[in-house]
C-alpha positions as CSV (number, residue, x, y, z in Angstrom):
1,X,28.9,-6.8,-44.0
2,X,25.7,-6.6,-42.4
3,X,25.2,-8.8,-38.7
4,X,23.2,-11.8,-39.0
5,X,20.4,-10.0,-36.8
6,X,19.8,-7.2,-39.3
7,X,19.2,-10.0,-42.3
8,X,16.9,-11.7,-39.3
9,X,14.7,-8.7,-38.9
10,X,15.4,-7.4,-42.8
11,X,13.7,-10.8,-43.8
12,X,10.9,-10.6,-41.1
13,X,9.9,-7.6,-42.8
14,X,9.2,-9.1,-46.3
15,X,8.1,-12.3,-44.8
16,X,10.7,-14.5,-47.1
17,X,13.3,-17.2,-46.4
18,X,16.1,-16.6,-49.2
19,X,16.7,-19.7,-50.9
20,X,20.0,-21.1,-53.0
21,X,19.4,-24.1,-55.1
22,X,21.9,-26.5,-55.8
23,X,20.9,-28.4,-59.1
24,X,23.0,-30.7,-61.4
25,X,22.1,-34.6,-62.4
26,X,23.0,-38.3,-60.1
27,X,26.4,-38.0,-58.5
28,X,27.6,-34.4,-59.4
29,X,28.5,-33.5,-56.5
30,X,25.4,-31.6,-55.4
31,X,25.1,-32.9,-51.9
32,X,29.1,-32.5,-51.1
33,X,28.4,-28.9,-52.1
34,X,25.5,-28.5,-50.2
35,X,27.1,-29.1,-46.8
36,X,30.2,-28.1,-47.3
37,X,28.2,-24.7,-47.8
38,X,25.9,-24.7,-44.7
39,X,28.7,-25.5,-42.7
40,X,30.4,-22.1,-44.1
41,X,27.1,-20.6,-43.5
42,X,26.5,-21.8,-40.1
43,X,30.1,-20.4,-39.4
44,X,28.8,-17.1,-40.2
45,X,26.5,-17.9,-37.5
46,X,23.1,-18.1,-39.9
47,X,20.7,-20.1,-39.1
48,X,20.2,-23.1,-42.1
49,X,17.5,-25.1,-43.1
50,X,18.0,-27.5,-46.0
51,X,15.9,-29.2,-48.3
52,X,16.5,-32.2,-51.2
53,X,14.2,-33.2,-53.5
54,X,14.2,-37.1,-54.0
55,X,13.3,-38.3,-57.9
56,X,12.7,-41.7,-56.0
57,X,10.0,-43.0,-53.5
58,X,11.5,-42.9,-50.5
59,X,9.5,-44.6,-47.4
60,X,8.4,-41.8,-44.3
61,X,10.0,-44.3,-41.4
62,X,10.8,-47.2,-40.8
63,X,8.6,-50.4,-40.7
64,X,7.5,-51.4,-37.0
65,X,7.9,-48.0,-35.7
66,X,5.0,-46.2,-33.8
67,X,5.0,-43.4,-36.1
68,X,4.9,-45.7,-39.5
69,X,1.8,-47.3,-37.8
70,X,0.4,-44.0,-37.1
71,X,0.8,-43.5,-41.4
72,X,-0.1,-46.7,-42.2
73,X,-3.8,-46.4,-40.9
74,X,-4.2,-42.9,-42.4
75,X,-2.6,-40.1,-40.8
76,X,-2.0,-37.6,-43.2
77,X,1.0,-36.2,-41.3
78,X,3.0,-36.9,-37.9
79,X,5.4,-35.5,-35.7
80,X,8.0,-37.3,-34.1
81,X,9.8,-35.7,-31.1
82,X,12.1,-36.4,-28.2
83,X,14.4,-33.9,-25.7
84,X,17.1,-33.3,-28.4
85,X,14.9,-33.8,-32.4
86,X,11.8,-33.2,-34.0
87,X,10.5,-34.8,-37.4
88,X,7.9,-34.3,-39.0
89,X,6.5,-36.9,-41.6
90,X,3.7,-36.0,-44.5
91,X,1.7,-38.1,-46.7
92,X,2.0,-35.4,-49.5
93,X,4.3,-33.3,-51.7
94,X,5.6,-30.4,-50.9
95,X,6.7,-27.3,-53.6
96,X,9.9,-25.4,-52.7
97,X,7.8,-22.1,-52.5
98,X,6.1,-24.5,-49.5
99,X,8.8,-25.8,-47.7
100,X,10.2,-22.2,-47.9
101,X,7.1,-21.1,-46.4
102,X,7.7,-23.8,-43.5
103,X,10.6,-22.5,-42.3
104,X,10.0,-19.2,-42.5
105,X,11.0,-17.8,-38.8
106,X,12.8,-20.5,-37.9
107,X,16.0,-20.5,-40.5
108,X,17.7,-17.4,-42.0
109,X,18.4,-18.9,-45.7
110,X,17.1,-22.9,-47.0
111,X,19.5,-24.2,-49.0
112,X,17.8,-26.7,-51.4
113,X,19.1,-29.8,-53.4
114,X,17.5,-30.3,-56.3
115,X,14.3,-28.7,-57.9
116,X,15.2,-27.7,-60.7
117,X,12.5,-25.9,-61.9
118,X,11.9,-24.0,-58.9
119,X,12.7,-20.2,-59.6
120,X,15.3,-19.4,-57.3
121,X,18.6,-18.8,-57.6
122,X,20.8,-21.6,-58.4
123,X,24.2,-22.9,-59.0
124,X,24.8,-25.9,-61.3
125,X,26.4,-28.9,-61.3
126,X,28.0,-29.8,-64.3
127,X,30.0,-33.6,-64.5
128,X,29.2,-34.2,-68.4
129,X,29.9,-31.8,-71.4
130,X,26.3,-32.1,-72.4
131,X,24.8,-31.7,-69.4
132,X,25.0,-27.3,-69.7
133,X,22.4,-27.7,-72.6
134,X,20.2,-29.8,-70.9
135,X,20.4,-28.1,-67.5
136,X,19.2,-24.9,-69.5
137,X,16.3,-26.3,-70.8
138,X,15.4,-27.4,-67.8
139,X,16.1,-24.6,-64.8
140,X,16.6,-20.9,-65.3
141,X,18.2,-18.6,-62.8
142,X,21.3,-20.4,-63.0
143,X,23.7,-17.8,-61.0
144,X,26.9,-19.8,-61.2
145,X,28.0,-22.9,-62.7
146,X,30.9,-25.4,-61.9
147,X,32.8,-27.9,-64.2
148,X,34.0,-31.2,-63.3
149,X,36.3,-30.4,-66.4
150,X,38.2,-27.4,-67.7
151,X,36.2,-24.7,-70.0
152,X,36.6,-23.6,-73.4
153,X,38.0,-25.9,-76.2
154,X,36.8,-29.4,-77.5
155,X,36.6,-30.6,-74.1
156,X,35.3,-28.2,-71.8
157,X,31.3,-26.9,-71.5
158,X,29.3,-25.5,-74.3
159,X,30.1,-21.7,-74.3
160,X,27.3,-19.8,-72.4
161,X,27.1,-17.3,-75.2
162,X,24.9,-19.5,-77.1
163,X,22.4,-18.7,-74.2
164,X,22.0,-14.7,-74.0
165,X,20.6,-14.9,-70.9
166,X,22.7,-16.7,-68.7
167,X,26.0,-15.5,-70.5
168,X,27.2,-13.7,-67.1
169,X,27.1,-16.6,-64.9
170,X,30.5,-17.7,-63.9
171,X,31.8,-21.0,-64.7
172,X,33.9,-22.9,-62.1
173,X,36.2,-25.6,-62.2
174,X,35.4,-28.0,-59.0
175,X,39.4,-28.8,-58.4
176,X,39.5,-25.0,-57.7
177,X,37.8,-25.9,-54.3
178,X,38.4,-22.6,-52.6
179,X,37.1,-20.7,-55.3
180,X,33.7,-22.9,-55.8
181,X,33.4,-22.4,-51.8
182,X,33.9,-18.8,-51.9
183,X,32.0,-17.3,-55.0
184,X,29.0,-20.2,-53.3
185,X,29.2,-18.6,-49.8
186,X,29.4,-15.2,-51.4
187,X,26.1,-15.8,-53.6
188,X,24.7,-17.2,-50.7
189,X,25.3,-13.8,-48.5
190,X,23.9,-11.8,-51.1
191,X,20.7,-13.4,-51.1
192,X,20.7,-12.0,-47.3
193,X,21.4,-9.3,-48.4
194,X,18.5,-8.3,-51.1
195,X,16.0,-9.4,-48.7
């Protein structure tokens, strides 16, 4: 296993930010994933950014705050920072390739919630029998998937060799928590890796 400075300067040199999505619909578990695998990362001692795509409006801060007032009467963007944090607020969508972009420097892998049809990597979420079908049709690059129920049979996930092109992407069973950590954390390291 390579040290965490050689994926540093290996990604300087190609000027990219590996990224892992984490995709799957409302309450599948996507979020418990996602920290339960940057706190495996940040073990490893990698620097993490992270990154979650909301299907909702969401407000920038809170009402009555300097920095809302600051975006209320047009500022496209602000920055809010103290001794210990830094946030920055922006009045405008961001793509992953963006964000990605962002960080760049500052974090050696962005693991990001959501954004499906981004292009990178991704493992899937699955808490419905239907959802495998629908997930296809909606993201590709789909490296591993994970079950909320057993595979195979009546009740488990549609076989992947209906879809040619994903057929060698493992399928998990979330109870099997070590597993679903490891093979994660493993994908994850291998995107350093092939940088």
């Amino acid at each position: 296993m390579h040290s965490k400075l050689a994926w540093r300067d290996r990604g300087a040199m190609n000027n990219v930010v590996p990224v892992l999505q984490i995709i799957g619909y409302k309450n599948s578990g996507k979020t418990t994933l996602a920290c339960k695998l940057i706190s495996e990362l940040t073990a490893c001692g990698l620097r993490v950014g992270s990154a979650k795509h909301d299907a909702h409006e969401f407000q920038l801060d809170d009402d009555g705050t300097d920095s809302q007032r600051h975006l209320s009467h047009g500022a496209l963007e602000t920055v809010l920072t103290s001794k210990s944090a830094t946030r920055v607020m922006s009045q405008a969508p961001m793509t992953l390739d963006e964000i990605a972009s962002s960080m760049y420097g500052r974090v050696d892998i962005l693991i990001a919630e959501g954004f499906k049809s981004a292009r990178y990597p991704k493992i899937a979420l699955l808490r419905e029998l239907d959802e495998q079908q629908e997930l296809l049709r909606e993201a590709s690059n789909i490296q591993l998937w994970i079950s909320w129920t057993e595979t195979g049979g009546e009740r488990g996930p549609v076989s992947l060799s209906k879809f040619p092109s994903v057929s060698t992407a493992p399928i998990l069973i979330l109870k099997e928590e070590t597993t679903v950590i490891k093979s994660a954390l493993h994908l994850a390291l291998s995107l350093l890796s092939s940088i």
